[in-house]
C-alpha positions, 0 to 999 in steps of 0.5 A: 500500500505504500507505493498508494502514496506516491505522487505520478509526475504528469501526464497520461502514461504516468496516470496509467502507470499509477493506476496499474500500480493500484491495481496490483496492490488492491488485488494482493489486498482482495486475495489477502482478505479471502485468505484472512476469512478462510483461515479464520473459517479453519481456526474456527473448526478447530475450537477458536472461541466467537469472541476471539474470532470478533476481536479478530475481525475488529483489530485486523480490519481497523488496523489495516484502515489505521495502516492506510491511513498513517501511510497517507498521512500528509500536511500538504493542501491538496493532498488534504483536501482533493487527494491530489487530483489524482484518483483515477475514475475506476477507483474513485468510484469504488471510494464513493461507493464506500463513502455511499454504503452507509450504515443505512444502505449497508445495515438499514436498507434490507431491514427497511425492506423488510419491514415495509416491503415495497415501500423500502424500494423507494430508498433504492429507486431514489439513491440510485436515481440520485448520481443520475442527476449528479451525472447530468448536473453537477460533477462535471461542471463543479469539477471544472470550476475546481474548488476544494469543497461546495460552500468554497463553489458557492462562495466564488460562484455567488461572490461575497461571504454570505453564500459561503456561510449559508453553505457551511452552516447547511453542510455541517447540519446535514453532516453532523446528522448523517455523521451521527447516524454512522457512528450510532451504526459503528457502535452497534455493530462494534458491540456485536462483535466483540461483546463491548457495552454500546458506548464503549463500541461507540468510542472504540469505533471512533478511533479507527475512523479518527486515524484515517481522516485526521492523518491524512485527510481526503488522500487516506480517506480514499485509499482506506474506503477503496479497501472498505468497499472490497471488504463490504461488498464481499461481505454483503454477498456471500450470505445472500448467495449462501441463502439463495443456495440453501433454499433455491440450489441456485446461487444467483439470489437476484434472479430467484427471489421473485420466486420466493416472493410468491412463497412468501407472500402464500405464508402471509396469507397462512400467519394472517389466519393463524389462531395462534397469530390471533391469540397474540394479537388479542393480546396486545390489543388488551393491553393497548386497551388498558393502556387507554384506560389509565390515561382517563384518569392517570393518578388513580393509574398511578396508584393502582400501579404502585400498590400493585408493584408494592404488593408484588416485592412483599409477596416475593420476600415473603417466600423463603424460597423466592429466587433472588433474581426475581425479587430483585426484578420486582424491585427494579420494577417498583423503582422505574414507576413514574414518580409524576403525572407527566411522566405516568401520561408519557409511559401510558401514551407509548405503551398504548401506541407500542402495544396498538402496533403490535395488535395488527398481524403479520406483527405489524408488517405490510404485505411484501409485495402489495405496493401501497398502503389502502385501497383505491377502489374501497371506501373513502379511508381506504382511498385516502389511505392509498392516495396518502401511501403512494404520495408518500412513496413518490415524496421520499424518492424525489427527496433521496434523489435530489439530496443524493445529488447535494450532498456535500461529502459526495460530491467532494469526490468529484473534486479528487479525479484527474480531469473532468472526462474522468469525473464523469465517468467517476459517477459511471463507476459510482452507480455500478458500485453502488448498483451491485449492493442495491441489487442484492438488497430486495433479495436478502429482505425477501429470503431473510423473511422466507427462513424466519417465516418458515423456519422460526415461526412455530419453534418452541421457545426453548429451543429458539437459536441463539443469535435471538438472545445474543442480539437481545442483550446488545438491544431489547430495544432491536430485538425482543421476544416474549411468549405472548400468549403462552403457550411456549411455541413462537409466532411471529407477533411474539418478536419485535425486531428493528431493521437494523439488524436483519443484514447484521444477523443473516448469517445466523439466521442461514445457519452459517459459521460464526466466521462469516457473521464477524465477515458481515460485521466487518463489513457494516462497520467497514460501511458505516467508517467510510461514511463517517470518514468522508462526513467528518472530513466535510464538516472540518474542511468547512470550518478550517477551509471555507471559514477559517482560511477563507472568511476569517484569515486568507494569509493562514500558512498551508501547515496551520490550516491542515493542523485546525481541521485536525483539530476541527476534526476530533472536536466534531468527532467527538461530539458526533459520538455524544450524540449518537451514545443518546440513541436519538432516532432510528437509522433510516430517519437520521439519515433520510433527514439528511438528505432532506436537508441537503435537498433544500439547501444546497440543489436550488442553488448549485443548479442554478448556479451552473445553469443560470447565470442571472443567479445572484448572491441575493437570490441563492443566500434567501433560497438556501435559508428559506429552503432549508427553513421550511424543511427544518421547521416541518420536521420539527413540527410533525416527528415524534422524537424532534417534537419532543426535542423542541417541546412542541405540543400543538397537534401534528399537522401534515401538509398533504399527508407528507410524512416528514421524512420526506421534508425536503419536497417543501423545501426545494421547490420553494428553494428555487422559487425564492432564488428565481423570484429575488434574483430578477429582482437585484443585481446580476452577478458580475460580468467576469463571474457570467463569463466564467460560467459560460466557460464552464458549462461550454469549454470550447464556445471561444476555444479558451482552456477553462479557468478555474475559480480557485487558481 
């Protein structure tokens, strides 16, 4: 890997020279890791323990990031910040794939669909639909006007410093959330695997992430993502093809899991008419009806409650031959009651809602392959359900396709290639990178609910696997099973289970060696690192480059504006991980929050920016707030867990039935409005700023050689 470091001279033969050199090194890499997992599989067989094999996989994969990532360590500008504008089309497409794989897309994705079947395809149809629009509308052109990150183009396109402040305010708001998101995934994942507390994971995750981007900045970053993405996409694919083969004998699962749909789909409709299914449901039913019932007089409730809990620890000490964890249970129980009516309001409102979720069947899920939610041809709720759904499904692919395309630490990587030719074909190589995961992720959703369906449903709880009670002690909140009517067989409405760890747990659900689900672990954390890598390197480079240097000191030497993002870096790194020790949403949201506001801030602004050079300062500065406010405030309005952060209390009120998730549908179009609007209405942007322009979106109008802004 050491050879990675050294700089080409110029020229085409030195590029391919460079790039031969990366082919060989990666190739011994690839060959290694295979080497690395089989003699792991061996060592296994042999007696290892699963705790070695997880401490294995940890030490080995986040040591080699942290190798890479001494060996590229650099004080030089634009190694730091574009990686020398050397990384060939191929391999940076391989980094941006790596940098894309996120823990949502590597952990989420498949859970997502999972859960809610043909409606999870909306984060496949609008992520990959996404790099269509950077391919069309902006890599090419910001590449050309050669800046280091997006607030740096919005500041010289736009002119001024109000533009490049709205740009870094928007770009660490949307970072910070996405950035949040993967080190809550690193923790999970970390904890998983080696049997660490969650927090711990947290921190010990941190640390592989802070050594590759805070050594070497955007050269590490992408030499380190290139080996993850090797290392994620390996992992993701041997367990599905492992599935596929175990129920189908055939290894192609992107070809056969239509077939197992239909299986599905004939079990669905088997477990809605289960009496045992029915059972459980009336169960949670009751007991969302009892919930309801206390919230009519909350301090009766409450006493009721306590003079039950109370009378419970008497019973028990009572019994000279009560077992001690029980006591201790009922006494843990009578500790964590409600000691205010606000508090007993709050816990009777969740236990009504969670317990109404549960009383519906199939535990709660959607049909997988029905499309949307109600019936266009049944009453008015049904038809309004329906309408709501598909309206809904169409918000949520506009909002990850347009955020896709505005995302700042994506597009940094277009900034890394040797020409502009070689960024567009960069985002070719992007979407067949990212193409081969998205492909397989249907697949592993559908077989993954085949073996639980048909394996696991109707086991007795005695002899449930053991991956149930090693996922449950990393989370109860993930994962959880209770004998619900008992009756000791397990059904389906007897499991609680979050989407986060349905990829995590297949090779144990498959049956596979334990080998294979620290290779799985690996890669989700290899996933959620190089996001988080290229998220932490965005938010410190707009602080040390696009404020400090640029607004702040312009005379700052190279040496002292590397050392603050450094500094910039861990700070943010470390209140990043804070953050995400409060467990303050799901994956999915954090992240599809992001790209909310990424939408709405940025995409109205860099469009019009390359497409419309009337585009004023005025214009873009009023577009990104109003944009980004507008999204902001809904979400803060109409989300459980952001209400509750900002203390809203006034009822939830949805524009259209819009779910705030998909918030950015406001934001970009009133983005645009407010850009074209005020900008007809003041002072076009300079004659030199225009012309540039028309130099970058027509390189060969008057036959000059593009100039970029930055020179």
């Amino acid at each position: 890997m050491a050879n990675l470091n050294t700089a080409p001279s110029s020229g085409a033969a030195a590029n391919a020279a460079f790039k031969q050199q990366l082919t060989k090194a990666y190739s011994w890499y690839t060959g290694g890791f295979i080497i690395f997992i089989l003699a792991l599989a061996v060592l296994e067989q042999m007696g290892m323990p699963k705790a070695w094999i997880g401490f294995t996989f940890l030490l080995a994969t986040v040591g080699l990031y942290a190798g890479i990532g001494i060996m590229s360590r650099t004080t030089d500008a634009s190694e730091y910040y574009v990686a020398g504008r050397r990384v060939p089309a191929l391999y940076n497409g391989m980094a941006t794939g790596a940098d894309w794989m996120s823990a949502a897309s590597f952990i989420g994705m498949a859970g997502t669909l999972y859960l809610t079947g043909f409606g999870g395809n909306a984060f496949i149809l609008g992520w990959t639909g996404g790099y269509v629009l950077v391919a069309l509308f902006l890599a090419p052109y910001l590449r050309k006007f050669g800046q280091f990150t997006i607030p740096d183009f919005l500041g010289e396109r736009y002119g001024g410093h109000a533009a490049r402040f709205v740009g870094i305010f928007a770009a660490i708001l949307c970072s910070f959330t996405y950035v949040v998101a993967q080190i809550y995934g690193v923790g999970l994942i970390t904890a998983r695997l080696t049997g660490l507390d969650f927090l711990v994971g947290i921190f010990v995750g941190l640390g592989g992430i802070l050594v590759c981007s805070f050594l070497g900045g955007m050269r590490a970053v992408t030499w380190t993502q290139v080996a993850q993405y090797i290392i994620l996409i390996i992992a993701y694919m041997v367990p599905v093809v492992w599935l596929s083969v175990k129920q189908t004998s055939f290894p192609v699962p992107q070809a056969i899991y239509g077939f197992q749909l239909d299986k599905v789909t004939a079990k669905e409709k088997l477990l809605r008419a289960d009496p045992k299914e029915l059972e459980v449901i009336a169960v949670f039913k009751q007991r969302a009806e009892a919930a309801e019932a206390k919230l009519k007089d909350v301090p009766a409730a409450m006493a009721a409650d306590r003079a039950a809990a109370e009378q419970k620890v008497a019973d028990l000490r009572a019994k000279s031959d009560a077992p001690v964890a029980d006591v201790q249970a009922a006494e843990k129980a009578l500790a964590s009651l409600p000691k205010t009516e606000a508090e007993a309001k709050d816990a009777y409102t969740k236990a009504r809602n969670a317990n109404a979720d549960r009383a519906k069947p199939l535990a709660g899920m959607p049909a997988h392959g029905t499309a949307f939610a109600g019936d266009p041809n049944g009453d008015e709720k049904a038809q309004k359900t329906f309408n709501d759904s598909r309206r809904n499904f169409l918000a949520l692919v506009f909002c990850l396709m347009v955020g896709t395309a505005a995302l700042p630490h994506i597009l940094m990587r277009y900034y890394t290639t040797p020409s502009v030719k070689e960024a567009r074909e960069s985002v070719s190589w992007s979407l067949f990178f990212i193409f081969l995961l998205y492909f397989t992720a249907p697949a592993l959703a559908v077989l993954v609910k085949y073996e639980i369906f048909n394996v696991l449903v109707g086991t007795p709880f005695d002899q449930l696997p053991a991956w149930i009670g090693a996922w449950a002690k990393v989370d109860p909140g993930l994962l959880s099973v209770a004998d619900v009517n008992k009756d000791g067989i397990f059904q389906l409405g007897e499991m609680k289970i979050g989407g986060d760890i349905i990829v995590l747990a297949t090779p144990e659900i498959g049956g596979l060696p334990y080998v294979i689900s620290g290779m799985v672990a690996a890669g989700g954390l290899a996933a959620a690192l190089s996001t988080a890598d290229g998220l932490l390197l965005t938010i410190a480079n707009a602080l040390s480059h696009d404020l400090y240097y640029k607004m702040i000191d312009p005379n700052a030497s190279t040496a002292r504006r590397v050392t603050i993002s450094k500094i910039l870096l861990l700070v943010v790194a470390l209140c990043a991980a804070y953050v995400a020790a409060q467990k303050p949403a799901d994956i999915l949201f954090l992240v599809s929050a992001a790209f909310s506001f990424a939408a709405a801030s940025f995409f109205p602004a860099l469009v019009l920016g390359v497409f419309w050079k009337r585009a004023s300062s005025i214009g873009a500065v009023l577009g990104m707030i109003s944009g980004l406010g507008i999204t902001v405030y809904y979400m803060a309005m109409n989300h459980v867990w952001l209400r509750g952060v900002f203390g809203v209390t006034q009822p939830v009120d949805l524009w259209f039935g819009i779910l705030p998730i998909s918030a950015g549908v406001f934001g970009v179009p009133l983005g645009f409005a407010v850009i074209i609007i005020v900008s007809l209405f003041t002072p076009a942007p300079s004659k030199k700023v225009q012309e540039l322009i028309e130099h970058v979106r027509y390189p060969n109008l008057r036959g000059d050689t593009v100039r970029s802004l930055g020179t």
